[in-house]
C-alpha positions as CSV (number, residue, x, y, z in Angstrom):
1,X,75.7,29.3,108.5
2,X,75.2,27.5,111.3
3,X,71.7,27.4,111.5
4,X,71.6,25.9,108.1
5,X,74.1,23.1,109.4
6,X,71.8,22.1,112.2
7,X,68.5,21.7,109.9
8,X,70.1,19.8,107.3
9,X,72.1,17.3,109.6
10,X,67.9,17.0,110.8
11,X,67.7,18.4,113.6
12,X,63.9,20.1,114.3
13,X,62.6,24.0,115.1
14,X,62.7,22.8,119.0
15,X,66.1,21.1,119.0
16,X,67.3,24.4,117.1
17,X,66.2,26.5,119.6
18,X,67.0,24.6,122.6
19,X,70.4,24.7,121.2
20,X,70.1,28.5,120.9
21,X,68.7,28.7,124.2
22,X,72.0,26.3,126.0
23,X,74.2,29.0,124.3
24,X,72.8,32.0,125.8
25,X,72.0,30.3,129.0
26,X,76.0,29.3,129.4
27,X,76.9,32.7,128.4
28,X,75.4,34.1,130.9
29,X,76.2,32.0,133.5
30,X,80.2,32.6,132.6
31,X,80.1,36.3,132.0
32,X,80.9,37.2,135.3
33,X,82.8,34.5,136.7
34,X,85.1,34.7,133.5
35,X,85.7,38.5,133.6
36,X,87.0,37.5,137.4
37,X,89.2,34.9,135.6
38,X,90.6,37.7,133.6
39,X,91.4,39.9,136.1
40,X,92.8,37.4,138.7
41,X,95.4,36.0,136.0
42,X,96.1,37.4,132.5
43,X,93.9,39.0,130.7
44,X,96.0,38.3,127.3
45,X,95.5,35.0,128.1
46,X,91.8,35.1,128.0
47,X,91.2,36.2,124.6
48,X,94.2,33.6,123.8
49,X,91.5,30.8,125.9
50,X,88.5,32.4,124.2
51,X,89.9,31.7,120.1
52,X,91.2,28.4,120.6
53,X,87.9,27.4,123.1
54,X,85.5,28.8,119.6
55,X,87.7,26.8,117.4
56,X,87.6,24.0,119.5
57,X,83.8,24.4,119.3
58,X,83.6,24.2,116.1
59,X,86.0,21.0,116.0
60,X,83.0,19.3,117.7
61,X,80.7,20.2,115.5
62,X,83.0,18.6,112.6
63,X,83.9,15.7,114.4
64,X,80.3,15.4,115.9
65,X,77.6,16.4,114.2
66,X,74.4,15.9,116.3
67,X,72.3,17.4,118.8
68,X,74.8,16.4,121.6
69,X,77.8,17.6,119.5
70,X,76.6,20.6,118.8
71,X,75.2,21.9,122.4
72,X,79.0,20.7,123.9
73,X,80.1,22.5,120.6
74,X,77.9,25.7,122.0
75,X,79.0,25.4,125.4
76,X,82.4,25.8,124.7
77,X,82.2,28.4,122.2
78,X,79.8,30.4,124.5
79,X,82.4,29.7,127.4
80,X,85.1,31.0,125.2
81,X,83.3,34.1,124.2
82,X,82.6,35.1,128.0
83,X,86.1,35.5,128.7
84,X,86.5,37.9,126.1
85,X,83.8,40.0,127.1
86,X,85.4,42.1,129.4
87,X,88.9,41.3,128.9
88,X,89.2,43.1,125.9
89,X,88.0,46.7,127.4
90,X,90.1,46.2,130.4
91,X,93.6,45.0,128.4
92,X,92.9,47.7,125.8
93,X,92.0,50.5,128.3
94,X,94.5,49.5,130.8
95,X,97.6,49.6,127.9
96,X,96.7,52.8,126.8
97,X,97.0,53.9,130.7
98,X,100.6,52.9,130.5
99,X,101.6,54.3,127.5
100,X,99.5,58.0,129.1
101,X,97.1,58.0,126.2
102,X,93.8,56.9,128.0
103,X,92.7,60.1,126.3
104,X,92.2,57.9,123.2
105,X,90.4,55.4,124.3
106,X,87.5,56.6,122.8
107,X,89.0,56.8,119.5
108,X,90.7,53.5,119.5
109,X,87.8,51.7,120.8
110,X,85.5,53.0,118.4
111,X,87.6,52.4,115.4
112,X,87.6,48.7,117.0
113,X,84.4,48.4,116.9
114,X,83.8,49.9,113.4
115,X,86.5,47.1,112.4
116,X,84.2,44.5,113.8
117,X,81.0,45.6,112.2
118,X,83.0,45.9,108.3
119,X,84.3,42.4,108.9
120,X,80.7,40.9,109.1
121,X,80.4,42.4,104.9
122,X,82.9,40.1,103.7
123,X,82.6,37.3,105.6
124,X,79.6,36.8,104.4
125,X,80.7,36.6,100.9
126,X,84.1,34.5,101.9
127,X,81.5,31.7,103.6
128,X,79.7,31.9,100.6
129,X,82.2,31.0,98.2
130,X,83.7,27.9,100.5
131,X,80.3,27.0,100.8
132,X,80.2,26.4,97.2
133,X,83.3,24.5,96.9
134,X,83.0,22.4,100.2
135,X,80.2,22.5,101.9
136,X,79.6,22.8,105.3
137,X,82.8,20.9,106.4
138,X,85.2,23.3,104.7
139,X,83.5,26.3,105.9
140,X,83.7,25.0,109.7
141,X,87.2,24.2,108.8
142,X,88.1,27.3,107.9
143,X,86.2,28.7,110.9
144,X,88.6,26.6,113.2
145,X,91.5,28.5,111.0
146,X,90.3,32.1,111.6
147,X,89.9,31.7,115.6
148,X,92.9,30.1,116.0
149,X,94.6,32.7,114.0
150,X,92.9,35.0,116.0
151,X,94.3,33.5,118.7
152,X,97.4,33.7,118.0
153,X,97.6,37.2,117.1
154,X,96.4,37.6,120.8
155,X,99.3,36.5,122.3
156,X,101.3,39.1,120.7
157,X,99.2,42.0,122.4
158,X,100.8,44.0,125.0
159,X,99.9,43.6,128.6
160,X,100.6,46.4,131.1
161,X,101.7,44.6,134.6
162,X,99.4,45.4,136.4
163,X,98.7,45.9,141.0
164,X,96.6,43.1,142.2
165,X,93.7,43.6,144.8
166,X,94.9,42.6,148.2
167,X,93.7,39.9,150.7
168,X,92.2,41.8,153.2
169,X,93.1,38.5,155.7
170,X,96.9,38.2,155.1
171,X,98.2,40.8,152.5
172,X,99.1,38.6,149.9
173,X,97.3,39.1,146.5
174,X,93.9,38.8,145.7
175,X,92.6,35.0,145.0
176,X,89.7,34.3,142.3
177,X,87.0,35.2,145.1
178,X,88.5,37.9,146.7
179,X,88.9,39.1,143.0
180,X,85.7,38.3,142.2
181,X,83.9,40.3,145.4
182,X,86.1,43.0,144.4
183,X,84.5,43.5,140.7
184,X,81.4,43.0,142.0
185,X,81.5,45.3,145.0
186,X,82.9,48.1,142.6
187,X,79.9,47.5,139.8
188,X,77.2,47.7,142.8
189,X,78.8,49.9,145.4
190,X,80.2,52.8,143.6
191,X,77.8,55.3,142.7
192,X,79.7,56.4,139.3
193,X,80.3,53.2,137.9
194,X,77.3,51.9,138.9
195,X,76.0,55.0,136.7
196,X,77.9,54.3,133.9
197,X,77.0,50.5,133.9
198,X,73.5,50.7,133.4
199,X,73.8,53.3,131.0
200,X,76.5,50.9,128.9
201,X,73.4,48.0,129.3
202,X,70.5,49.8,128.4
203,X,72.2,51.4,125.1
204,X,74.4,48.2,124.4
205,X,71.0,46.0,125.1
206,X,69.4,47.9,122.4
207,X,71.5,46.5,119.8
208,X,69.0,43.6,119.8
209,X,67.4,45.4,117.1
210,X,69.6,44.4,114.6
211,X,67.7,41.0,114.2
212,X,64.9,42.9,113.2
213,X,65.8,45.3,110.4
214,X,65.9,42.1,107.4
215,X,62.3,42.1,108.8
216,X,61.8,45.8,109.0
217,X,62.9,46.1,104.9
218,X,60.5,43.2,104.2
219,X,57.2,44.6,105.7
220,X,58.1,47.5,104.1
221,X,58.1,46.8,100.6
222,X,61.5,45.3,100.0
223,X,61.7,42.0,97.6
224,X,62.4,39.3,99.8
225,X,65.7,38.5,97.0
226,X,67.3,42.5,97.3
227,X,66.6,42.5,101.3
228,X,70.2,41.7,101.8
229,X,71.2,44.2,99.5
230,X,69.3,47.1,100.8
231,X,69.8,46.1,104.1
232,X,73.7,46.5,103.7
233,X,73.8,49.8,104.2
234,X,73.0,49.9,108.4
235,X,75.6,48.2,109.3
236,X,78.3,50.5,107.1
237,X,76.5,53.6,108.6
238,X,77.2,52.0,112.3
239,X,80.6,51.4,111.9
240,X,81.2,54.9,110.3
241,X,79.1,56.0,113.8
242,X,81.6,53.9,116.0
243,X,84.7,55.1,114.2
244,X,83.5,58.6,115.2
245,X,83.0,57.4,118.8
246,X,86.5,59.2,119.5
247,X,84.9,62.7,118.0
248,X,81.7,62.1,119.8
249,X,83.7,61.5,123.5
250,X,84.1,65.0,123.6
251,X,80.5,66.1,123.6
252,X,79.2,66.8,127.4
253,X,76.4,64.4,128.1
254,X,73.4,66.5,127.7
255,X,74.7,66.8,123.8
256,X,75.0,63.6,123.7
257,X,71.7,62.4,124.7
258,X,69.7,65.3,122.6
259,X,71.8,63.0,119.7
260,X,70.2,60.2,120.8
261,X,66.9,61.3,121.1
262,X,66.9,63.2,117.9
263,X,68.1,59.5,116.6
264,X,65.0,57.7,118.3
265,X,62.6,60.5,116.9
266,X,64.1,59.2,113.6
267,X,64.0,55.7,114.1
268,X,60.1,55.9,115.0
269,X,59.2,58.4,112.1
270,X,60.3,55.2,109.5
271,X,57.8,52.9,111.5
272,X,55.3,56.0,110.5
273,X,56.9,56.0,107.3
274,X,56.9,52.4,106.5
275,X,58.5,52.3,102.6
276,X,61.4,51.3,101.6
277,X,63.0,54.5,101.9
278,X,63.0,54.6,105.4
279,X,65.7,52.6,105.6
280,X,67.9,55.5,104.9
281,X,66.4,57.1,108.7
282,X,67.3,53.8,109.7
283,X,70.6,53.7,108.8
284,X,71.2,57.3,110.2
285,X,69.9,56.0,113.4
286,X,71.8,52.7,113.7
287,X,75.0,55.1,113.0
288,X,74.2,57.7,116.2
289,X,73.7,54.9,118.4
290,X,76.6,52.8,117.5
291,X,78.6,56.2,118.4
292,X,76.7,56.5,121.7
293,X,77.6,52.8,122.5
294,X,81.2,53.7,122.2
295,X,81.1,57.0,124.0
296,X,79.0,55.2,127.3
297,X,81.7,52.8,127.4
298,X,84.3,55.0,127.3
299,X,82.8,56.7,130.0
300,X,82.5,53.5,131.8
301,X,86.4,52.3,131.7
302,X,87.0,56.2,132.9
303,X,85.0,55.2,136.4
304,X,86.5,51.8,136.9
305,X,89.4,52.3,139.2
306,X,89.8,49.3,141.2
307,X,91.7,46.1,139.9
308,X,89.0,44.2,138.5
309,X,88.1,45.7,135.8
310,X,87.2,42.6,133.3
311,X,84.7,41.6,135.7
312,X,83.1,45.4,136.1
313,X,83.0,45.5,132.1
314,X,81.8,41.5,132.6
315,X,78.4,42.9,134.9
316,X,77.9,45.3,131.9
317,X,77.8,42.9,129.7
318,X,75.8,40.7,131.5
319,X,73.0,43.2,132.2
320,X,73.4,43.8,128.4
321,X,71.9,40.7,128.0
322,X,69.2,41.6,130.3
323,X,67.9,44.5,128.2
324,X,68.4,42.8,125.3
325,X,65.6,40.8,126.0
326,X,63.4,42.9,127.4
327,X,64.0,45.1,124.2
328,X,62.9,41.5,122.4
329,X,59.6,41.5,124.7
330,X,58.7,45.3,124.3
331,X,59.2,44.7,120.6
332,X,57.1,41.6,120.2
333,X,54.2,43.9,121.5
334,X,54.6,46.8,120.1
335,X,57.1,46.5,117.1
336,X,59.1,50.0,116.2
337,X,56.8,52.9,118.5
338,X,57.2,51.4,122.0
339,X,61.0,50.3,121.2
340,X,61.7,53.7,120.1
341,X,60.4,55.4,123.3
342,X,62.5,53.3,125.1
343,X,65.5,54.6,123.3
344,X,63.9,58.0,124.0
345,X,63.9,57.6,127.4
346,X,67.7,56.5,127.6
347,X,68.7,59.6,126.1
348,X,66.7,62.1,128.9
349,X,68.4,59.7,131.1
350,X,71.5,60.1,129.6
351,X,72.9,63.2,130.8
352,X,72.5,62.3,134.6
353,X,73.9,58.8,134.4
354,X,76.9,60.0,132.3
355,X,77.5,63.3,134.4
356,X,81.1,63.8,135.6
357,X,81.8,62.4,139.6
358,X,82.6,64.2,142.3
359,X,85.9,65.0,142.5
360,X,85.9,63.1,146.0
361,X,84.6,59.8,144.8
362,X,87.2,59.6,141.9
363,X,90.1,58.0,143.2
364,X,93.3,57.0,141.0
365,X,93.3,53.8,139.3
366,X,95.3,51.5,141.2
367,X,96.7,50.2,137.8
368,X,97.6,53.9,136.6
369,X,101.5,54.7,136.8
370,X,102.2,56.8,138.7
């Protein structure tokens, strides 16, 4: 509801958008640099950082409401949400390593990410309700509850020790840099993950559509008042396509990307279609990808074997961000068709990206027991 708080404390379509623009701007900035932070130091202890720095975010927008308040309140927040990115994947993946159940990772993952989607369903209706018995302030109150909640059920997740890169100078461990160069080197010099990466953007990046389909059910015939209604049904259908991520890891690549394509053809037949009906097709399609998401990542973690891996899964997140705005651009000129051929594309690209390493340029995880 945020939005709403900035027009109604007065702010204007340009100071909202510059606002929108400082968030993303910051969050891309720290994506990288954060995911270093993660891996140099405790990667518990960034998602710990990350829920108290969004509740302290929204503290500012409490105590401060205002254009200044709330880009510091965005700043923080998007600060905060950069050293989760990343850190996440590489605790979860990493954990399951030490227990000798990497094998799930799929599964696990997927069902996390089936969790996320569901939880935006009744949100919705818990803002809602506070909004109707306090306004804005109690909902942002109660927004600073849930992170640091969240926060504190973060410090209560295992973390695997773990082998620090070494300093190739002295021997000692790894600083912030050297962990830094290390990430970095591994996302751009090794052919695999550097595979695996841009298959993880292009597919994540894609998710940008999701702004679009309140817009899809209204050009297509859907009253403005049941859009949210008839719209509910795409989100369910991707988290039922990420809890099947773990089914879906199994699939060789070339299976998987004839899935995806057979989703795209989908996805542009209900821009032929255009009735409200096509939704369904949506829905079907929003559920395949979701599931492909979960299996490129997957596939990604498998590849990363140096120490850095926050900051690996950081550069994939970071390009994620890249194709998320060129899907906005391809879809301000074309609309469904051209965004759907892009999709298209990913999935005849799929196979090759995803294909299994040589043996020879696989080496063990230095954070693997062994």
């Amino acid at each position: 509801m945020y939005a709403l708080l900035f027009a109604d404390t007065g702010l204007s379509g340009t100071q909202i958008s510059v606002l929108f623009m400082i968030w993303s701007v910051t969050g891309f900035v720290a994506e990288v640099p954060t995911g270093a932070l993660a891996d140099r130091f405790s990667r518990r202890a960034a998602l710990v950082a990350a829920g108290v720095l969004q509740a302290a975010g929204y503290l500012l927008w409490v105590l401060a409401p205002g254009f200044p308040g709330f880009a510091a309140g965005f700043v923080i927040w998007s600060v905060g949400g950069a050293l989760a990115s990343g850190a996440f994947e590489a605790l979860l993946y990493d954990g399951m390593v030490a227990a000798r159940a990497e094998s799930a990772y799929p599964a696990v993952y997927g069902r996390s990410e089936a969790l996320e989607l569901l939880a935006q369903l009744p949100a919705a209706g818990i803002a809602t309700v506070l909004f109707s018995l306090g306004h804005y302030q109690l909902v942002a109150w109660a927004s600073v509850a849930s992170c640091l909640i969240s926060a504190m059920i973060a410090t209560r997740l295992p973390e695997p020790p773990r082998q620090h890169g070494k300093d190739d100078e002295d021997g000692e461990p790894a600083g912030y840099l050297a962990t830094l160069r290390a990430g970095v080197a591994e996302a751009a010099g090794s052919s695999a993950v550097r595979a695996a990466l841009i298959a993880v953007a292009v597919l994540s990046g894609v998710d940008a559509l999701e702004e679009y389909f309140p817009l899809l059910a209204a050009d297509w015939g859907v009253p403005e008042g049941v859009v949210p209604v008839a719209t509910l049904g795409i989100p369910l259908a991707g988290a039922a396509g990420a809890a099947l991520g773990g089914v879906a890891g199994r699939l060789r690549p070339a299976a998987l990307g004839a899935v995806l394509g057979a989703a795209a053809v989908l996805f542009a037949g209900t821009g032929l279609l255009r009735l409200p009906a096509g939704l369904l097709g949506v829905a079907v399609f929003y559920g395949l990808y979701r599931m492909a998401v979960v299996v490129t990542d997957s596939r990604l973690q498998q590849r990363i074997t140096g120490p850095a891996r926050a900051t690996v899964t950081s550069a994939a997140a970071l390009a994620t961000e890249v194709m998320a705005l060129l899907v906005f651009g391809v879809w301000a000129v074309g609309g469904i068709m051209p965004v759907a051929a892009l999709i298209l594309l990913t999935a005849v690209g799929l196979p090759r990206l995803l294909r299994a390493p040589d043996r020879g340029t696989a080496p063990r995880s230095p954070d693997r027991p062994r």
